[in-house]
NUZAMI-249388 format. One record per residue (C-alpha): residue number from 1; y, z, x. Coordinates in pm, whole numbers. Last residue first. Layout:
BEGIN
[atom NUM,[Y,Z,X]] ...
This chain:
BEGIN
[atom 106,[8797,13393,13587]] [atom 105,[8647,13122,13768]] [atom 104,[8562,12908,13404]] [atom 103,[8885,13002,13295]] [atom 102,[9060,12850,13608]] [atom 101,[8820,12556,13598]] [atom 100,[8953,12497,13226]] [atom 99,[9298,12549,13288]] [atom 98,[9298,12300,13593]] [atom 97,[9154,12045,13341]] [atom 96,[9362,12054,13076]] [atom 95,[9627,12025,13315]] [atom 94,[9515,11726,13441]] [atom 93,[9443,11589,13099]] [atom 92,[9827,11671,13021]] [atom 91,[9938,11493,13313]] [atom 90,[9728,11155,13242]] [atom 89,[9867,11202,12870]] [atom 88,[10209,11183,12999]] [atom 87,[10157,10904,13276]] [atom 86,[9988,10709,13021]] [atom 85,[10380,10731,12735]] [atom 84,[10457,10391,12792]] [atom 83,[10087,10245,12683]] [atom 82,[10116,10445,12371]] [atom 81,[10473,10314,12299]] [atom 80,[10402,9972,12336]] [atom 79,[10080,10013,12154]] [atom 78,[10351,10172,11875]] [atom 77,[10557,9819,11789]] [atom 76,[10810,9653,11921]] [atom 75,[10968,9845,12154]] [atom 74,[11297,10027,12241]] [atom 73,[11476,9828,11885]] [atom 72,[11666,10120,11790]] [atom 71,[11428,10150,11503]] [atom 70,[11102,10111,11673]] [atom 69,[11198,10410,11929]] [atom 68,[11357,10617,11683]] [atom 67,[11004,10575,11487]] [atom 66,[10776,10624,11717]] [atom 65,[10968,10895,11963]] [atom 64,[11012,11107,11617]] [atom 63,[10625,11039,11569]] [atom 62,[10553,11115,11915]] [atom 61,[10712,11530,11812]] [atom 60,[10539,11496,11473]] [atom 59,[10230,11436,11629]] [atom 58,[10069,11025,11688]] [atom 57,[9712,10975,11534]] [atom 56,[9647,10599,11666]] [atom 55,[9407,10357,11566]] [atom 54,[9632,10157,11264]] [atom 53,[9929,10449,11356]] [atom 52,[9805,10797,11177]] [atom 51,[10120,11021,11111]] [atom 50,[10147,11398,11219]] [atom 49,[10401,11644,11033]] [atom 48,[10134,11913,11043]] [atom 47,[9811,11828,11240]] [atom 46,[9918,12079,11466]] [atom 45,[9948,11961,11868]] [atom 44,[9702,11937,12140]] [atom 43,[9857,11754,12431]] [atom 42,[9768,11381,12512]] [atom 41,[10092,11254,12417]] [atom 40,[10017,10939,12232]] [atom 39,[9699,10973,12055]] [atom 38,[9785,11321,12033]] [atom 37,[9511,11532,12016]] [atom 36,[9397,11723,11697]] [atom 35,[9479,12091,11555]] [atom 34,[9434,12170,11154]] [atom 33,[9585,12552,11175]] [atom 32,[9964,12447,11100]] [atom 31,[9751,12224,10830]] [atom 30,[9637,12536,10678]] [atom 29,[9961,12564,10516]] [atom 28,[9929,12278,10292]] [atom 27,[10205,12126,10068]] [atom 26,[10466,12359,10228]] [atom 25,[10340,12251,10532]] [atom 24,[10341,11906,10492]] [atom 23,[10646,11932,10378]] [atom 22,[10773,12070,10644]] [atom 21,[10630,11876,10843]] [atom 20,[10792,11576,10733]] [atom 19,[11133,11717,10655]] [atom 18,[11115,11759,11083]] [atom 17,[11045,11369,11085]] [atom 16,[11298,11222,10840]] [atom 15,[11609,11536,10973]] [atom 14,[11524,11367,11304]] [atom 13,[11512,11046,11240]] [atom 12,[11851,11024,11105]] [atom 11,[11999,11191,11415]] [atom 10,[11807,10912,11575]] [atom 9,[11978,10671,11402]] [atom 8,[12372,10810,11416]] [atom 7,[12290,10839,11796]] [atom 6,[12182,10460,11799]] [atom 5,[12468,10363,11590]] [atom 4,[12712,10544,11800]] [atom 3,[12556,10344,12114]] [atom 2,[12609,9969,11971]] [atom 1,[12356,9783,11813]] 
């Protein structure tokens, strides 16, 4: 696959995964609301646009890195993914943390 095909790809994946929150949305507003943690990228994120992965609940910004990832042949499957991604979600607990001391002090 040469590099014009991967940019045509994840262009394609783009419009896919933003049309799927949308619709989401537009099917159920309260799902803006509906917050869970990425199974992927630690953070807290709207259930909105969000896809469950056998195990995994991945947000619509992970699902874009899913599926472009998958596509233009990055990995194989999403544990590949999940297991790239530690360093993120060991960040974002850190940070979790630090804001919840610094609440806890204030």
């Amino acid at each position: 696959m040469n590099k014009e095909e991967q940019i045509k790809i994840i262009e394609d994946m783009q419009a896919v995964v933003s049309q799927m929150k949308i619709d989401d949305l537009e099917e159920d507003p309260s799902l803006e609301d509906e917050l869970f943690e990425c199974s992927c990228c630690g953070k807290t994120k709207s259930l909105a646009g969000s896809i469950q992965y056998g195990k995994y609940r991945l947000c619509n910004d992970c699902v874009l890195l899913a599926e472009t990832g998958l596509a233009i042949g990055k990995f194989k499957n999403v544990d590949e993914l999940i297991k790239a991604m530690e360093d993120t979600r060991l960040e974002e607990m850190c940070e979790f943390i630090k804001q919840e001391e610094k609440r806890e002090n204030n």
